[in-house]
N, C-alpha and C positions, 0 to 999 in steps of 0.2 A: 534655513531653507533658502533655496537661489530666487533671486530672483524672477516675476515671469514676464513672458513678452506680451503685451496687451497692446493690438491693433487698435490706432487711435486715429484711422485716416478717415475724412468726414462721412462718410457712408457710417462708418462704424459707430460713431460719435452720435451720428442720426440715430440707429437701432440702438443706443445707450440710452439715448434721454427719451424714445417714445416706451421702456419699457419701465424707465423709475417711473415717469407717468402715471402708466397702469398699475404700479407696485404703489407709490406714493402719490395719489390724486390730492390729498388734504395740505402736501406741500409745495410752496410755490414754485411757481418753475425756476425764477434764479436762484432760489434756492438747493433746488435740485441739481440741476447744470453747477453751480458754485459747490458743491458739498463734492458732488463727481471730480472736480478736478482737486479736491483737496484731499477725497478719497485714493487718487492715484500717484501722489506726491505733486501737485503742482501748487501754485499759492494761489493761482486766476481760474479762469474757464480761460483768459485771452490767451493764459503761459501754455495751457492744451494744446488750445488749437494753433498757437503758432508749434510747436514741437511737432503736432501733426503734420502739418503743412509743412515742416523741413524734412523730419523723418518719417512720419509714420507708425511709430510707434511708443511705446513707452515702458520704462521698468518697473514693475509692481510688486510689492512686497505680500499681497496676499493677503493684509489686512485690511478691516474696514474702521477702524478708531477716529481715524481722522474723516472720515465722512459721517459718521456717527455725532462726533465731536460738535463738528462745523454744524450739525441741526440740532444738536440738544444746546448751545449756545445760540440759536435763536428760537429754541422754546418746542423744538419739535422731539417727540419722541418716538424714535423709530428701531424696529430689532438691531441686535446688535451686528446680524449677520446681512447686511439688507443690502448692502453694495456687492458681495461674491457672485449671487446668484446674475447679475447684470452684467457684469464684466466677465465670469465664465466663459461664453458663448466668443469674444474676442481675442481669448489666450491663444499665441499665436504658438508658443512653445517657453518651457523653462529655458532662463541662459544657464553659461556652463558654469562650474564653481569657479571660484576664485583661485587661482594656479595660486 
């Protein structure tokens, strides 16, 4: 599966973390922010938002393991599918395959 394009410019970033919020109230917020950008491939929340801030967006694999990961390593347990439905709304489009 290609890659998708996921608009990560601070508006978008804002509408990210007010909706794990609502989805995830019992976890904390750096945690939530932190698991987000591990969920997109990033290793910070800081490596997000500087990527934002240069491009604007980021490449996304579609999975959520690594944000799942990052909170069942500290204790939280949450669906397996619980990052898709948050990131959905800022897929900008798939990229193209790999020539």
């Amino acid at each position: 599966m290609p890659d998708l394009i996921v608009d990560i410019s601070e508006p978008a970033v804002t509408q990210m973390k007010h909706a794990l919020r609502a989805n995830l109230p019992t976890v904390m917020n750096g945690h939530r922010i932190e698991a987000l950008a591990r969920g997109l491939g990033f290793n910070s929340y800081a490596a997000l938002r500087h990527q934002g801030e240069k491009r604007g967006y980021a490449l996304w694999d579609g999975k959520d393991a690594r944000f799942s990961a990052f909170l069942a390593e500290r204790a939280y347990s949450v669906p397996s599918d619980s990052l898709h439905p948050i990131i959905e709304p800022h897929i900008a489009r798939r990229s193209p395959p790999a020539a």
